[in-house]
C-alpha positions in Angstrom: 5.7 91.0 101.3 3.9 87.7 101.5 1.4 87.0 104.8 2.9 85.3 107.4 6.5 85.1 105.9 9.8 86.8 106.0 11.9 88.3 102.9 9.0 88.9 100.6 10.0 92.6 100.8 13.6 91.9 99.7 12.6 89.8 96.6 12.7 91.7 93.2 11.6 88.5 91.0 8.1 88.3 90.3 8.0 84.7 92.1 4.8 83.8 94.0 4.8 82.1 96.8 2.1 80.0 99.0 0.9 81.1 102.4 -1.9 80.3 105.1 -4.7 82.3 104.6 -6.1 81.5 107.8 -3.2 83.0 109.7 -3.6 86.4 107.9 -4.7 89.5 109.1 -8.5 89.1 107.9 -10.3 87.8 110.5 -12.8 84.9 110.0 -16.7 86.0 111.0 -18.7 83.9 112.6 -22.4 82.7 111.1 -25.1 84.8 112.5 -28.1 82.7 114.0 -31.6 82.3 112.4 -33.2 85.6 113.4 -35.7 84.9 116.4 -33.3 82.7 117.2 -30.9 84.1 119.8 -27.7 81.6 121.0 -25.0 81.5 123.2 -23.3 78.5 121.5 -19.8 79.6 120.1 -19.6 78.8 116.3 -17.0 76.4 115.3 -14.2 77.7 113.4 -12.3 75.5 110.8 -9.0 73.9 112.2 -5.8 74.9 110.4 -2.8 72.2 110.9 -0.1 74.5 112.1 3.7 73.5 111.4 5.3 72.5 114.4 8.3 74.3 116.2 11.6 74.8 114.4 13.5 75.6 110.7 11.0 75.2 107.9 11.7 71.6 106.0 13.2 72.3 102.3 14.4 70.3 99.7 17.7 71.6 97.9 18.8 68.7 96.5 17.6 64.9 95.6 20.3 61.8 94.7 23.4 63.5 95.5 22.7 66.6 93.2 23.3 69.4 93.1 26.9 68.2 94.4 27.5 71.7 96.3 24.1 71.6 98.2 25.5 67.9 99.7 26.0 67.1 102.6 22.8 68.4 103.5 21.9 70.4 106.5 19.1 69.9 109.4 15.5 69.7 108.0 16.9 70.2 104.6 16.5 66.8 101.9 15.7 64.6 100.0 18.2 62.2 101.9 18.7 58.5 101.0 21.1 57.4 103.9 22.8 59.2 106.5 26.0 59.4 104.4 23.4 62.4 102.4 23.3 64.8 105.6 26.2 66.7 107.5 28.7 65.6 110.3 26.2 63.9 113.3 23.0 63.7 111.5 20.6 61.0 110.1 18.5 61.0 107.3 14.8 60.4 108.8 12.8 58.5 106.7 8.8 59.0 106.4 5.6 58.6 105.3 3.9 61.9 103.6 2.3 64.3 106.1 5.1 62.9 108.9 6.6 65.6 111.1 10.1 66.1 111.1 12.1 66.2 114.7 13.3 69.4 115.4 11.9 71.0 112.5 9.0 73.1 111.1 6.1 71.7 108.3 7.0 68.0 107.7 3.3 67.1 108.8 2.1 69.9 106.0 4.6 68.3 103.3 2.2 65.3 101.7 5.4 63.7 99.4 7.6 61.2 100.8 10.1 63.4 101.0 13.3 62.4 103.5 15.1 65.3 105.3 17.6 65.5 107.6 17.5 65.9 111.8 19.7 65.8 114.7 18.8 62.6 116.5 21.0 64.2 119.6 18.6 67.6 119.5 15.1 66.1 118.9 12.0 66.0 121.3 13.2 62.0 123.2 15.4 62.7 126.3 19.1 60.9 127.0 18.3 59.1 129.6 21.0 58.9 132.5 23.2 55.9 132.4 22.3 54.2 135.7 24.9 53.9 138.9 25.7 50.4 138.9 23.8 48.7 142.1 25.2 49.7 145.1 27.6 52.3 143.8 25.5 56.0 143.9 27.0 58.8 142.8 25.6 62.4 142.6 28.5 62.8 139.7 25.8 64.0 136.3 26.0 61.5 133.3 28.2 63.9 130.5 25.9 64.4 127.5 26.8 64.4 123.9 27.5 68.2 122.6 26.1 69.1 119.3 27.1 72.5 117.4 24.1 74.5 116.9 23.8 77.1 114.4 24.4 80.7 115.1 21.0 82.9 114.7 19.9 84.3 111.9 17.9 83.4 108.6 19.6 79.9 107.6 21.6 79.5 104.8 20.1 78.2 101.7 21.3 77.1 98.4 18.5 78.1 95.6 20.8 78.3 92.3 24.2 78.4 91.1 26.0 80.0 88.0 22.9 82.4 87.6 20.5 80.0 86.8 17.6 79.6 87.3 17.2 83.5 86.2 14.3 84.0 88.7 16.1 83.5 91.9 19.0 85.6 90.8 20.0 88.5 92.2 20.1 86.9 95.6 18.7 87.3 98.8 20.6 87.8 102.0 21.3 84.2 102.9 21.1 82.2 100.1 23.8 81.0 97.6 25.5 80.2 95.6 26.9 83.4 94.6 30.6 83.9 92.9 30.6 88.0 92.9 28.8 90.7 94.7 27.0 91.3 91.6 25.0 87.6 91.9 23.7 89.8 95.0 20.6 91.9 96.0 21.1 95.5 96.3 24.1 96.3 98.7 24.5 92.8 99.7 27.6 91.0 98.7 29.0 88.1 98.4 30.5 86.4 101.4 33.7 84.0 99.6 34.1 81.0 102.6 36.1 77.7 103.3 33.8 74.6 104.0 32.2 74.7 107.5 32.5 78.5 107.8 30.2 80.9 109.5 28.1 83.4 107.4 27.6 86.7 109.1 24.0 87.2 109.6 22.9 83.8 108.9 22.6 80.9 110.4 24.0 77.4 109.8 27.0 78.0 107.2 29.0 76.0 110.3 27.0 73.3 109.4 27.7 73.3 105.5 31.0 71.8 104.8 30.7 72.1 101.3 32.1 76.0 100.1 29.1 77.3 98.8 29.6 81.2 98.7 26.6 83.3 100.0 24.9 86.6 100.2 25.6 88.7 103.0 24.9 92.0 104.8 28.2 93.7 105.3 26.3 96.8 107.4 24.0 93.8 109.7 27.1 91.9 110.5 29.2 91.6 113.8 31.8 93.6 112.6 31.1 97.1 113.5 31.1 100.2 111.0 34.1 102.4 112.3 32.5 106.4 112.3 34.6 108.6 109.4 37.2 110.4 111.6 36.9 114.3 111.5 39.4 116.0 109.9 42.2 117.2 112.3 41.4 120.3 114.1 37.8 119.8 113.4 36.3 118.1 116.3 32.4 117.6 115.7 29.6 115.4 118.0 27.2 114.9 114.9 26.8 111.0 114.6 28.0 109.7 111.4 25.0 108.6 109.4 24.8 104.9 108.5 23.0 103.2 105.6 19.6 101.7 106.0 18.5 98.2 105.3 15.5 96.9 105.1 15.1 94.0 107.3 12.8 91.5 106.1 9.5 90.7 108.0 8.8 88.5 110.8 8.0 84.9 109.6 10.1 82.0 107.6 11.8 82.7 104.9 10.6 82.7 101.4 12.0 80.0 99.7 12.0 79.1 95.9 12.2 75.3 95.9 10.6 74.2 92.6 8.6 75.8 89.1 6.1 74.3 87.2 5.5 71.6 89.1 8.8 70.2 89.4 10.8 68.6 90.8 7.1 66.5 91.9 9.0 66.0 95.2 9.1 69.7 95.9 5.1 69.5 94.8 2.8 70.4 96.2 4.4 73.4 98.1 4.7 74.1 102.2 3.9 77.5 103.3 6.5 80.6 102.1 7.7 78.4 99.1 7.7 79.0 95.7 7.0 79.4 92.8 3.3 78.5 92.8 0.7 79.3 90.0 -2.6 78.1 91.2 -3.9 77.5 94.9 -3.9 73.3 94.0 0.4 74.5 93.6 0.3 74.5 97.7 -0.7 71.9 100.3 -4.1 71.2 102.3 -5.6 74.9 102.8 -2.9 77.2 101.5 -3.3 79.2 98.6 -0.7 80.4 96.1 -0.2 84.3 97.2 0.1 86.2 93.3 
């Protein structure tokens, strides 16, 4: 597992990922005053940027490609023009170290790197259409409705064809698979039309292009009917069911780049991979071996 992120557990590549060593479990100890030299004064402790509220930013595609990753979901990039991201959103344009409306880590992510939001769900309020002057009316101003994803880990696309190597098998969540082999473990592959829902996961309504991911056939909403007992044979004992392990609290790992490419990817947000070295990861993280 990797500190402070979810999935680590359910990764069998070697692929290292950065983290926040200040959010881990050590804590930091303050500096003893000068013997003979008792204080009350509280010792400053460094400040950590933390990433704001929402899905992590990643980038899964750049200029168009790869073709199946397009149109692009919310906080995912790099975006051009609007035309690069899915149904109602914009592309946001920004400077490096920019937060992101309605998603996590933009103001940690130092490249100039465009992803996209939903203008309709972000932090500025509708404001009311007015009643025209003399003409109140207690009847509320209709507001736009936007489809938000279903919950779970959001759907990401992280290779295709079984390449690159190190990504594949693949996680719960991610895609694109074409069998259940191209899958972790029991997973399998969940086959869908464009704008389908991935059991488990969140935001495959959202992706209209028919990228095939990994699911969790036990986790999903459709329940596990118990083996019958045999006729004449009636027995309370529960019918055992298999265990999964669920992946820990925290954003998803994500592999978004190697070797320092693509330089947009670089250097990396917090739970992405694959770093080498700490100066792989932005500001204070460090690359988690």
């Amino acid at each position: 597992a990797v500190p402070g992120c979810g999935g680590g557990e359910l990764d069998s590549s070697r692929t290292d990922y950065c983290f926040d060593p200040a959010g881990g479990p050590t804590p930091v100890t303050p500096t003893a005053s000068p013997a003979a030299q008792p204080t009350d004064t509280p010792v400053a402790q460094p400040t950590v940027t933390q990433p704001t509220a929402g899905p992590p930013v990643t980038i899964v595609g750049n200029n168009g490609s790869p073709t199946s990753a397009f149109p692009l979901m919310a906080c995912q990039g790099d975006c051009d023009v609007d035309d690069d991201c899915a149904g109602m959103l914009e592309c946001f344009q920004r400077d490096g170290g920019e937060a992101v409306p309605g998603c996590g880590g933009g103001e940690l992510d130092s490249s100039r790197t465009d992803y996209c939001f939903d203008p309709a769900g972000g932090p500025t309020p509708v404001t009311p259409t007015a009643s025209p002057a003399g003409q109140p009316t207690d009847t509320p101003v209709a507001q736009p409705t936007v489809t938000q994803p279903t919950a779970g880990p959001p759907v990401t696309f992280v290779g295709n064809n079984g390449g690159p190597s190190s990504v594949f098998p693949l996680m719960a969540c991610q895609g694109d698979c074409d069998v259940d082999d191209d899958c972790e473990g029991m997973l399998e592959c969940f086959q869908r039309d464009g704008g389908e829902a991935v059991p488990g996961c969140g935001g495959g309504e959202l992706d209209s292009s028919r990228t095939d991911y990994c699911y969790d056939p036990t986790g999903g909403p459709t329940p596990v009917t118990p083996t019958a007992s045999p006729a004449g044979q009636p027995t309370d004992t529960p019918v055992a069911q298999p265990t999964v392990t669920q992946p820990t609290a925290g954003p998803p790992v994500t592999i978004v780049g190697n070797n320092g490419k693509p330089s947009s990817a670089f250097p990396l947000m917090a739970c992405q991979g694959d770093c080498d070295v700490d100066d792989d990861c932005a500001g204070m993280l460090e690359c988690f071996q």
